[in-house]
N, C-alpha and C positions, 0 to 999 in steps of 0.2 A: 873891692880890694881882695886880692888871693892872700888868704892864710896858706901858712905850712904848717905842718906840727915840728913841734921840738925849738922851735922860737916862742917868744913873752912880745905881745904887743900891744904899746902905751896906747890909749883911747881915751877922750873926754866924754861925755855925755854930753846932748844938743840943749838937756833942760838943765837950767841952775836951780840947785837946791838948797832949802835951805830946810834946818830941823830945829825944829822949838826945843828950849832948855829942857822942856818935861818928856822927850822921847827918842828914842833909838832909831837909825835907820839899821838895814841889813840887805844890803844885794844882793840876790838872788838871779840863776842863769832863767832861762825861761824853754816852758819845755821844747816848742817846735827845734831850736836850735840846740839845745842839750842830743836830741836825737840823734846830729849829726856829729857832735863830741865839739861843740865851741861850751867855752869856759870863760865867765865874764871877769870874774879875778881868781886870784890865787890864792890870800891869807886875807887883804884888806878890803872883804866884805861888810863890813862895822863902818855904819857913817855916825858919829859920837854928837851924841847934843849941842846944838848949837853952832852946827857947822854949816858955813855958808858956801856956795861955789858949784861950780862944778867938778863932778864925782869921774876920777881917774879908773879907768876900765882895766886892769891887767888880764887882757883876752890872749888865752891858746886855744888848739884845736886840736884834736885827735886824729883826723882827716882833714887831705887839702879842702880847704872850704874859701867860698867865692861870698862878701858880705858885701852887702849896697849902702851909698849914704844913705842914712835917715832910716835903716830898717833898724828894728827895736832889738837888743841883746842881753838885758834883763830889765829887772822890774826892784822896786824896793818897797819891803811891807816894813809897818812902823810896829811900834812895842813901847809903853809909855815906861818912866823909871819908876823907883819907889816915890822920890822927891826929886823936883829942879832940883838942876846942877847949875854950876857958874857957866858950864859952856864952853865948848871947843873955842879954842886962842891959839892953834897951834901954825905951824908954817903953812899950811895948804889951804887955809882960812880965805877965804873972798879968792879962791884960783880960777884964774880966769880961760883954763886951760889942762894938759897934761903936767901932773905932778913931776916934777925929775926927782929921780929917784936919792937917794941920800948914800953919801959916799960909806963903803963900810968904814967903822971906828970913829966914824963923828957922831959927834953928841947930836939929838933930834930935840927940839922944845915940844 
């Protein structure tokens, strides 16, 4: 796929994730591609306890850049909490795909 910069482009991840009640995910770019200026999200790097699915990429790029299926665009390190939590229940729970985005001024659960 050609990136351009100054566009936001939706992506899935190929692996479903899922995170146990007791720890945080965080998405992280990864360096070979950080060099080139790709950006794997933009604020929702936070994958929240207990969230199942697949994990919505918000990739830009600094420069035109050329990405292949199946090449890796970050990485997620965990972070345990103080205590389980009840767990992610929110809309994007079990997505089996690209998150749509949520219209501004609606309520989000």
């Amino acid at each position: 796929w050609s990136l351009y910069p100054g566009r936001l482009y939706l992506a899935a991840t190929r692996e479903r994730v899922e995170v146990p009640t007791d720890l945080i995910a965080h998405l992280h770019g990864r360096s070979p591609l950080a060099r080139f200026g790709v950006i794997p999200h933009q604020e929702a790097g936070l994958i929240d306890p207990g969230f199942r699915g697949f994990v919505t990429l918000e990739l830009s790029v600094l420069l035109p850049t050329v990405l292949f299926p199946g090449q890796p665009v970050g990485q997620l390190t965990f972070q345990r909490v103080a205590c389980p939590v009840e767990g992610y229940a929110g809309r994007y729970q079990d997505a089996a795909g690209v998150g749509a985005p949520v219209p501004f001024g609606e309520a989000v659960s």
